[in-house]
C-alpha positions as CSV (number, residue, x, y, z in Angstrom):
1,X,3.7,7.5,17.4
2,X,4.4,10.7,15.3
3,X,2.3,10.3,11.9
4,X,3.6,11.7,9.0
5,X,0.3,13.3,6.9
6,X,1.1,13.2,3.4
7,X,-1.2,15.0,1.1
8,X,0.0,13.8,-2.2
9,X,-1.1,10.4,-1.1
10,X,-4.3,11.8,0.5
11,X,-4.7,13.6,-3.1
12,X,-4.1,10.4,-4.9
13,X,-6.4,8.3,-2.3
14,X,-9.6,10.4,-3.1
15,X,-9.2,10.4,-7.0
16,X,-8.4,6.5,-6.9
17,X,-11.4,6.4,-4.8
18,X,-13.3,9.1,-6.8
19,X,-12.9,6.9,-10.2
20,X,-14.1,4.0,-8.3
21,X,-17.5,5.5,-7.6
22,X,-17.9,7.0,-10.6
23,X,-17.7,3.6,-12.1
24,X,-20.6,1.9,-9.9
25,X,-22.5,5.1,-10.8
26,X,-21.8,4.2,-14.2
27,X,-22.7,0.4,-14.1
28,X,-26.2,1.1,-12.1
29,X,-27.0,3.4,-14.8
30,X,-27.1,0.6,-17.3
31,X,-29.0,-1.7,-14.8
32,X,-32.7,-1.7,-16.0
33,X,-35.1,-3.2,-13.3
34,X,-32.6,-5.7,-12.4
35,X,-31.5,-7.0,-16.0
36,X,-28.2,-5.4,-16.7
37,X,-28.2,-4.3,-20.7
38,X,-24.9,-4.1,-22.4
39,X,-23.5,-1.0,-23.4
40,X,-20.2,-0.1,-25.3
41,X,-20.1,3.2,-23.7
42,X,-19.7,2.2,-19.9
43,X,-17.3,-0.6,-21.1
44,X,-14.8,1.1,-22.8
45,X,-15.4,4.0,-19.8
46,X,-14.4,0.8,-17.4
47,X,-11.4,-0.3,-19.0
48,X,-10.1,3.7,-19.6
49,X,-10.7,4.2,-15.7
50,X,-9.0,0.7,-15.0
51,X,-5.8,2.3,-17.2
52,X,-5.7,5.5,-15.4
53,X,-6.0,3.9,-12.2
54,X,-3.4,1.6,-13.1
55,X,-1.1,4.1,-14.4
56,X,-1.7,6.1,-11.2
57,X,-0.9,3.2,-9.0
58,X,2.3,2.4,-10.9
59,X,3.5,6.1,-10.3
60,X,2.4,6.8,-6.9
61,X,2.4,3.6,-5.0
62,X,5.5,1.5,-7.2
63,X,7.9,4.8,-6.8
64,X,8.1,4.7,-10.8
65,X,7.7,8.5,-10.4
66,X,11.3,8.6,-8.8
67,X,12.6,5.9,-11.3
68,X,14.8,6.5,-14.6
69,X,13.0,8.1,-17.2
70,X,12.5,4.6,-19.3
71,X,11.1,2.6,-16.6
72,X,8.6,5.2,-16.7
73,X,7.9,5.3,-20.4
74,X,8.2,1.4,-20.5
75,X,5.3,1.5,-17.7
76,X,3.5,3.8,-19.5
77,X,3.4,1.4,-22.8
78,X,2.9,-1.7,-20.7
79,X,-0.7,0.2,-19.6
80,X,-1.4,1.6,-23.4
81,X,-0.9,-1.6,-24.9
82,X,-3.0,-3.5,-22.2
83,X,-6.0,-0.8,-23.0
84,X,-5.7,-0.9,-26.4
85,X,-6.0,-5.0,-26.4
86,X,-8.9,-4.9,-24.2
87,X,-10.9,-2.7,-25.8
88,X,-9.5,-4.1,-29.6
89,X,-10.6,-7.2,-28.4
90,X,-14.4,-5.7,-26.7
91,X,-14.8,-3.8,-30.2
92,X,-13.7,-7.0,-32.3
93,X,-15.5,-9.6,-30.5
94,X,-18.9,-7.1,-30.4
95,X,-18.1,-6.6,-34.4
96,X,-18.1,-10.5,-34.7
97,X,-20.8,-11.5,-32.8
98,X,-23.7,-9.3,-34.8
C-alpha cells in the first residue's frame, strides 16, 4: 500500500489537537482541590476554541475550502452566529442570575 503523507492535514491535525489541550490545561486551572469554580474567562475561551475548531473542520475536512465562495461565507456566518448565541446567552444568563 503506497501512502500518500499529506502535510496540510498533518498541520491541521496538531493545531486541532493543540487547541484541545490547551483547553483541559485551561479547565484544570479553574479546578480548586477538586471543586471546579466558575469562571467567565475559560468559558468564553471554550466556546471561541469550539468556533475555531469548527470553522477549521468545515474548511479542511468538509472540502468548503474548494467550494464556491458563498458556501464558504455562509459557513463562516453559520459558526459566528452560533458563537455569538452561546456566549450572548452564557453573558445573559450570568447577568440574570446575580
Amino acid at each position: 500500500m503506497n501512502a500518500v503523507f499529506n502535510k496540510r492535514l498533518l498541520v491541521v491535525w496538531v493545531v486541532l489537537s493543540s487547541i484541545t489541550l490547551a483547553y483541559v490545561w485551561m479547565d484544570h486551572s479553574v479546578d480548586h482541590d477538586g471543586i471546579f469554580s466558575p469562571s467567565a474567562v475559560v468559558t468564553s475561551s471554550a466556546i471561541v476554541m469550539a468556533s475555531i475548531k469548527v470553522r477549521i473542520i468545515f474548511r479542511e475536512f468538509m472540502e468548503v475550502r474548494h467550494s464556491p465562495v458563498v458556501l464558504c461565507r455562509l459557513t463562516d456566518l453559520w459558526v459566528a452566529i452560533i458563537a455569538v448565541s452561546l456566549l450572548g446567552t452564557y453573558f445573559i444568563g450570568a447577568w440574570l442570575s446575580h
